[in-house]
C-alpha positions in Angstrom: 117.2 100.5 125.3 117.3 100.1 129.4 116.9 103.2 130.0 114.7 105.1 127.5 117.2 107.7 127.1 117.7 109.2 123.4 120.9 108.7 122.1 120.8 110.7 118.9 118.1 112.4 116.8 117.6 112.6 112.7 116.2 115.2 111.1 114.8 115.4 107.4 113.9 118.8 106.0 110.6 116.7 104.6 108.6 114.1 107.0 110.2 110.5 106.7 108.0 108.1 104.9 109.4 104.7 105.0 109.8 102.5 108.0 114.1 101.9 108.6 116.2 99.2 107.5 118.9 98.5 109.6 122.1 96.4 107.5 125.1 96.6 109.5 125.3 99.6 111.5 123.6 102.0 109.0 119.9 102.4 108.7 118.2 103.2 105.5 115.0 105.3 105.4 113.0 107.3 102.7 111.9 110.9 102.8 109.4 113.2 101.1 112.3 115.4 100.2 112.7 112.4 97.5 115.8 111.0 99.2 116.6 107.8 100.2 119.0 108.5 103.5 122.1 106.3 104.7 122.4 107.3 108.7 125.0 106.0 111.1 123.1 104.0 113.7 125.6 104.8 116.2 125.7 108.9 115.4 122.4 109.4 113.8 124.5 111.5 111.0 123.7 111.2 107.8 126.8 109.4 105.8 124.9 109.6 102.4 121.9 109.7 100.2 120.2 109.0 97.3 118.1 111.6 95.6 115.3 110.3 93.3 112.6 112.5 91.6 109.7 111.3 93.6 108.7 110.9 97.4 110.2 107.6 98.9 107.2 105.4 100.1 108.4 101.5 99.8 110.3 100.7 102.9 114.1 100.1 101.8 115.4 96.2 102.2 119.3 95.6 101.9 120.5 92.4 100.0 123.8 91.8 100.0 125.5 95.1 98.6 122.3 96.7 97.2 119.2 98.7 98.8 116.3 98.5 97.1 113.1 100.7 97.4 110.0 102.0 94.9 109.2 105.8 94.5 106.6 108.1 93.2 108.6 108.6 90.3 107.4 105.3 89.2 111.0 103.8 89.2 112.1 101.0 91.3 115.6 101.4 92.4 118.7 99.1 93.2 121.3 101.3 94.5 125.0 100.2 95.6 125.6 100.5 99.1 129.1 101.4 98.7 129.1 103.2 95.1 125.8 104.9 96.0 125.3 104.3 92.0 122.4 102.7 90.8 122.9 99.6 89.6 
């Protein structure tokens, strides 16, 4: 942050669509390539992600273990932050 200097880069094969979530050390952000994305805040590399039939538009929030987000696909999702399963 002092110095403006980019540390690491992302990049989606689809524009993101969400704002990030940060929840320790790994931020959470939707795509249009209907994936919610778990990326190492430190790296920038992706560790996983969650595919979903429909473009990712509700920004992702983390409660305890689960992220939940809404999607085109008209589902709302609770997904397990260490499982990746939807719970």
């Amino acid at each position: 942050r002092k110095t403006g200097k980019k540390i690491w880069q992302f990049r989606s094969s689809e524009h993101i669509t969400t704002k990030p979530f940060l929840h320790k050390d790994v931020i959470y952000v939707g795509s249009a390539e209907h994936k919610l994305h778990a990326i190492d805040a430190g790296t920038g590399a992706e560790l996983w992600h969650f595919k979903t039939e429909g473009i990712i538009y509700s920004d992702p929030i983390v409660e305890g273990n689960l992220v939940y987000f809404g999607c085109r696909d008209q589902h709302f999702y609770a997904v397990d932050i260490n499982s990746h399963d939807v719970v």
